[in-house]
Structure formats: structure tokens, C-alpha cells
Backbone as ProteinMPNN parsed JSONL, in Angstrom:
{"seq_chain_A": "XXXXXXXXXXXXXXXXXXXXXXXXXXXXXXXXXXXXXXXXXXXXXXXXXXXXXXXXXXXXXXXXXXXXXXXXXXXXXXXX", "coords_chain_A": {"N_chain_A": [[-9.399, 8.787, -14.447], [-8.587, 5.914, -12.759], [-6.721, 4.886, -10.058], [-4.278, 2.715, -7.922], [-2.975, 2.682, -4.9], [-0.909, 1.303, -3.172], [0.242, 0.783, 0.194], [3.055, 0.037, 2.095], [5.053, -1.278, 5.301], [8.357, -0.999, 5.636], [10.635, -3.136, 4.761], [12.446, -4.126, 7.062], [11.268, -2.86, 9.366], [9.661, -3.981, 11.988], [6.79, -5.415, 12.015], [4.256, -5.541, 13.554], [0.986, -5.866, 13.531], [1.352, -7.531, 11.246], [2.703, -9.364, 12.08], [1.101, -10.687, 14.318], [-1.376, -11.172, 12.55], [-0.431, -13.242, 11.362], [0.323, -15.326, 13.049], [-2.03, -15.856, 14.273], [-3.273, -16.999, 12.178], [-1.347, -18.877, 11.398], [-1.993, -20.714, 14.335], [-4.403, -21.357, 14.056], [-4.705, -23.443, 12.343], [-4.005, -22.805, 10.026], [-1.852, -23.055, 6.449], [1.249, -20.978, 6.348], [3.78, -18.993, 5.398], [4.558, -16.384, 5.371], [3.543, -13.282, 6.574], [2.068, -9.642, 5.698], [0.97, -7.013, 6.788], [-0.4, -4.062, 5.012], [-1.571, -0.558, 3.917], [-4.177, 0.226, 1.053], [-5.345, 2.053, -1.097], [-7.571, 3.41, -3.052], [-7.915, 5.826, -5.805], [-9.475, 8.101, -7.796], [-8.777, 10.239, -10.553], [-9.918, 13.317, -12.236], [-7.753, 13.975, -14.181], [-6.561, 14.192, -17.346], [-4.049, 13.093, -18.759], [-2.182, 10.648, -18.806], [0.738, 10.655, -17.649], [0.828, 12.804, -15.968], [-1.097, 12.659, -14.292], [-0.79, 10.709, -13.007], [1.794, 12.169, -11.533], [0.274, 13.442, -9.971], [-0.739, 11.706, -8.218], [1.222, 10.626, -7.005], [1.923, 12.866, -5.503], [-0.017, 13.197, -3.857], [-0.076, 11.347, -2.383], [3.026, 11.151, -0.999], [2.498, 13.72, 0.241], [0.482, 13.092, 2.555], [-0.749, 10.458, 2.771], [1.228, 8.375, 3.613], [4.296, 7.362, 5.259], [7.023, 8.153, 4.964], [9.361, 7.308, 6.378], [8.761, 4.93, 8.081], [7.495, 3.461, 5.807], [6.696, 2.346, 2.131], [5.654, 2.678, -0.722], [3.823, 1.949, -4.174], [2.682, 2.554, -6.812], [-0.397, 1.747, -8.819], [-1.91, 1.943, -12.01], [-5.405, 1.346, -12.564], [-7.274, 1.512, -14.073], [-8.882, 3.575, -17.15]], "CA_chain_A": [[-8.557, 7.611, -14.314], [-8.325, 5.797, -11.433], [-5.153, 4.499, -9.342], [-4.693, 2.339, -6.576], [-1.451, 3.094, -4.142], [-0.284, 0.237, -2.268], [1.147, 1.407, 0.907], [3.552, -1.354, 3.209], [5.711, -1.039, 6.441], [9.308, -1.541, 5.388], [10.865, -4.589, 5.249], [13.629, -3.891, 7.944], [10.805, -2.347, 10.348], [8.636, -4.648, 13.011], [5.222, -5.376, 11.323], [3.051, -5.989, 14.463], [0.12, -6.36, 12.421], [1.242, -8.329, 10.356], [2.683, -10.822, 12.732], [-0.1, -10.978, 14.853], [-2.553, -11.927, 11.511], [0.223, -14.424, 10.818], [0.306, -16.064, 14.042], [-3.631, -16.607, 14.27], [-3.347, -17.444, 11.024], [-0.782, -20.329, 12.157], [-2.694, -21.015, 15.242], [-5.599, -21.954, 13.582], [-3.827, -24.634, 11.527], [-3.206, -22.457, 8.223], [-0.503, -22.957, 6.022], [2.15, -19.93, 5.383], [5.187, -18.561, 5.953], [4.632, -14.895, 6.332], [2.348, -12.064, 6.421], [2.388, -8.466, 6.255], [-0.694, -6.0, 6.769], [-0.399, -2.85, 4.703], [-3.488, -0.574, 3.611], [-4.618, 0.048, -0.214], [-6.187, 3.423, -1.254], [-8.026, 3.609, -4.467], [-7.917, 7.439, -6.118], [-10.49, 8.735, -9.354], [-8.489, 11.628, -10.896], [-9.966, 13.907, -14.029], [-6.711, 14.372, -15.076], [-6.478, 13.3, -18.811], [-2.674, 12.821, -19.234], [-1.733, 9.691, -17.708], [1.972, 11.261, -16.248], [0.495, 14.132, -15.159], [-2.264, 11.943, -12.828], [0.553, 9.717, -11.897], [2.565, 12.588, -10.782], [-0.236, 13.889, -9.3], [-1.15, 10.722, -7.213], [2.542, 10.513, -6.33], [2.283, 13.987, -4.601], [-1.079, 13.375, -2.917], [0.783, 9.786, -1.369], [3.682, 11.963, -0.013], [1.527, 14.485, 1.564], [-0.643, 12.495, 3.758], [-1.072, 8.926, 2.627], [2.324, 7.243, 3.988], [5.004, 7.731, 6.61], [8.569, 8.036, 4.234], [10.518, 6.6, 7.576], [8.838, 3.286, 8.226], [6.738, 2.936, 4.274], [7.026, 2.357, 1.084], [4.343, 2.534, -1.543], [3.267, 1.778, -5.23], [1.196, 3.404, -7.513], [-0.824, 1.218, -10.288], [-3.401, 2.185, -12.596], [-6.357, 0.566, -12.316], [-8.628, 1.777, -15.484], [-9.201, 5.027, -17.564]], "C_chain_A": [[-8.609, 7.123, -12.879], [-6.951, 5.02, -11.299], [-5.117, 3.891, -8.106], [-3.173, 2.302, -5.686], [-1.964, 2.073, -3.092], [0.916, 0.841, -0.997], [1.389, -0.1, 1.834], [4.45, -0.509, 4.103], [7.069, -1.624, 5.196], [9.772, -2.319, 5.879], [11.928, -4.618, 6.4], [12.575, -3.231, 8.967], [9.839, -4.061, 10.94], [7.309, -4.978, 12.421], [4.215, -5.872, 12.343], [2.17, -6.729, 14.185], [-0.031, -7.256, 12.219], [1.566, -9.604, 11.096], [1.871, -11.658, 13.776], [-1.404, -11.479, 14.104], [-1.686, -13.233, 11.752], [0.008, -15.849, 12.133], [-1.122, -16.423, 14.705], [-4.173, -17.48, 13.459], [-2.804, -19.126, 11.317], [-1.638, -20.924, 13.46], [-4.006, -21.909, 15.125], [-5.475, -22.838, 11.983], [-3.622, -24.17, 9.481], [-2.429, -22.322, 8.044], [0.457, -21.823, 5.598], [3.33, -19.518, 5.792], [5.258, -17.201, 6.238], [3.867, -14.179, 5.904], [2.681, -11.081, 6.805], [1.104, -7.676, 5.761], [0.106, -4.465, 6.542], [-1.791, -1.819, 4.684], [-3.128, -0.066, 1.901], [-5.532, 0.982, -0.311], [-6.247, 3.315, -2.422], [-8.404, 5.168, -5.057], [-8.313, 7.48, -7.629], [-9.562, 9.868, -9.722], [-9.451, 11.972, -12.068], [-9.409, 13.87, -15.226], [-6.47, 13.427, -16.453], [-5.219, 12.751, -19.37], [-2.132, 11.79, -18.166], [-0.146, 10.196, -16.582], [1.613, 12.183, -15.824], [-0.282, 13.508, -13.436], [-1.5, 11.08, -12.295], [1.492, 10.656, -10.974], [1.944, 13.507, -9.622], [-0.959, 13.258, -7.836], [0.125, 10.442, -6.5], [2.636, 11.799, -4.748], [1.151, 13.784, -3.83], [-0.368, 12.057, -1.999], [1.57, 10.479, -0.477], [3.599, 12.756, 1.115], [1.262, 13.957, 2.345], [-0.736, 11.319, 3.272], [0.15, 7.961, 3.85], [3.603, 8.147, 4.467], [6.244, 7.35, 5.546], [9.651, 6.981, 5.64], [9.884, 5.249, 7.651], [8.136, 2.727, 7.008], [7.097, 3.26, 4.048], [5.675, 2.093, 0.064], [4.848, 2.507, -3.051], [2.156, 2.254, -5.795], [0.959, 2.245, -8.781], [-2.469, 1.638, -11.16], [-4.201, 1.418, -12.686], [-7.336, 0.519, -13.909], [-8.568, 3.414, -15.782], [-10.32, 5.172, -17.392]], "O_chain_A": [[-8.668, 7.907, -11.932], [-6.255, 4.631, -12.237], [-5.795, 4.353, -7.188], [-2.28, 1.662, -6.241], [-3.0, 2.023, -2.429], [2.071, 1.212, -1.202], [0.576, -0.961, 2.17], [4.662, 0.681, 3.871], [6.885, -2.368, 4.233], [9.677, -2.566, 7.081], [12.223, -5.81, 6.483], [13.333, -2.863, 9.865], [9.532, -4.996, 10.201], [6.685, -3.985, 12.795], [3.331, -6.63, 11.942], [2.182, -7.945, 14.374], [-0.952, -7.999, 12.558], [0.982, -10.672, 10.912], [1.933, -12.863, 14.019], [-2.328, -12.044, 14.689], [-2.203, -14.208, 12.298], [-0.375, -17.006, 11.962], [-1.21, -17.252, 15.61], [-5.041, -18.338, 13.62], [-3.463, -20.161, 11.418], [-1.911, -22.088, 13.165], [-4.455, -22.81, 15.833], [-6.075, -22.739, 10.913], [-3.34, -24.726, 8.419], [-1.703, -21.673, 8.797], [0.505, -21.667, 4.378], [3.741, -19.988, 6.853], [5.904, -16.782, 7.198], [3.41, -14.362, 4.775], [3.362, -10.953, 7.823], [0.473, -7.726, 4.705], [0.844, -3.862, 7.321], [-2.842, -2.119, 5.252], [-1.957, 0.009, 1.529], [-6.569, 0.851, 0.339], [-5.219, 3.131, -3.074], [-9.42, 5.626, -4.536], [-7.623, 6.996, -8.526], [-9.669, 10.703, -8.824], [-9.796, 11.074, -12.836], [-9.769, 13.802, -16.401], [-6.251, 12.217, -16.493], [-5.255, 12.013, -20.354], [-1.758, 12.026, -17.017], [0.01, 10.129, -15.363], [2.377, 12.556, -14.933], [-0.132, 13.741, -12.236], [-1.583, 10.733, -11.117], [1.946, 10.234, -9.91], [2.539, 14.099, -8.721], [-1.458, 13.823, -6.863], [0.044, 10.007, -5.351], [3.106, 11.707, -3.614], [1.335, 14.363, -2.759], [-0.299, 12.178, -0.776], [1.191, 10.594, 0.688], [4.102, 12.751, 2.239], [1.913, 14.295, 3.334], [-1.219, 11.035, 4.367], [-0.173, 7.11, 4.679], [3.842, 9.31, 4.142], [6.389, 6.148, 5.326], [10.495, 6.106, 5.444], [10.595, 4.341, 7.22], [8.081, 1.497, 6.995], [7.835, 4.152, 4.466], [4.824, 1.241, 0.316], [5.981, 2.903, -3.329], [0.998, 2.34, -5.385], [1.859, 1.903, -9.549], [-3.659, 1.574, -10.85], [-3.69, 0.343, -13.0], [-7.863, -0.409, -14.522], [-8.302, 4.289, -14.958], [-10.848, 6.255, -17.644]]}, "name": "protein", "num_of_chains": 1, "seq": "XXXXXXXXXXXXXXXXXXXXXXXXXXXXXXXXXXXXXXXXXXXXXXXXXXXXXXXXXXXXXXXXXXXXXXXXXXXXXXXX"}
């Protein structure tokens, strides 16, 4: 199966990043109102039981993917 975890800065933290795309973005006469730069990890499991590989992509996110104090992430399946 694969899975793709959406990791973002929380909305109550600073997004550097993101306001530094935004403001080049504006600069160079494009239209928007706001931007935020996360990153997007795509993960293959084996595992044949879809809650099992969900709870297993949950625990590999926690580990090492994303910072609990300033992110927040999403898990979506992508394809079996």
C-alpha cells in the first residue's frame, strides 16, 4: 500500500518559509493571500490490513518524520 503523510508548521507558529515564498510570490505580481511551505513524504508498506499500515505509518511519522511542538500531519492513502 502506499501512503502519503502531509506534514505542516502549526498554524499559531511563524512559517518563515512560507512567508518568504509568499512574499516573492507577491513581489513578482502574483495573486494570493497566503502561503505555507510544509514537506510531503510518500511511504510503500507490505502490510495487507489497511489499519494495521495506517497505524503503522502513524508510528513511523511520530518517530522521526515531524516535530509534535511546532507540526501537525495527515496521513492519506494513496493506492493499494
Amino acid at each position: 500500500m502506499k501512503w502519503g503523510v502531509k506534514i505542516m508548521p502549526r498554524e499559531v507558529l511563524l512559517d518563515s518559509q512560507g512567508r518568504a515564498v509568499e512574499s516573492l510570490l507577491k513581489e513578482n505580481q502574483f495573486q494570493l493571500n497566503h502561503c505555507r511551505v510544509g514537506r510531503y513524504v510518500e511511504i510503500v508498506t507490505e502490510q495487507a490490513q489497511e489499519s494495521k499500515a495506517r497505524e503503522e505509518i502513524e508510528k513511523m511519522t511520530k518517530f522521526v518524520l515531524y516535530n509534535p511542538l511546532i507540526e501537525t500531519f495527515t496521513i492519506e492513502r494513496l493506492e493499494a
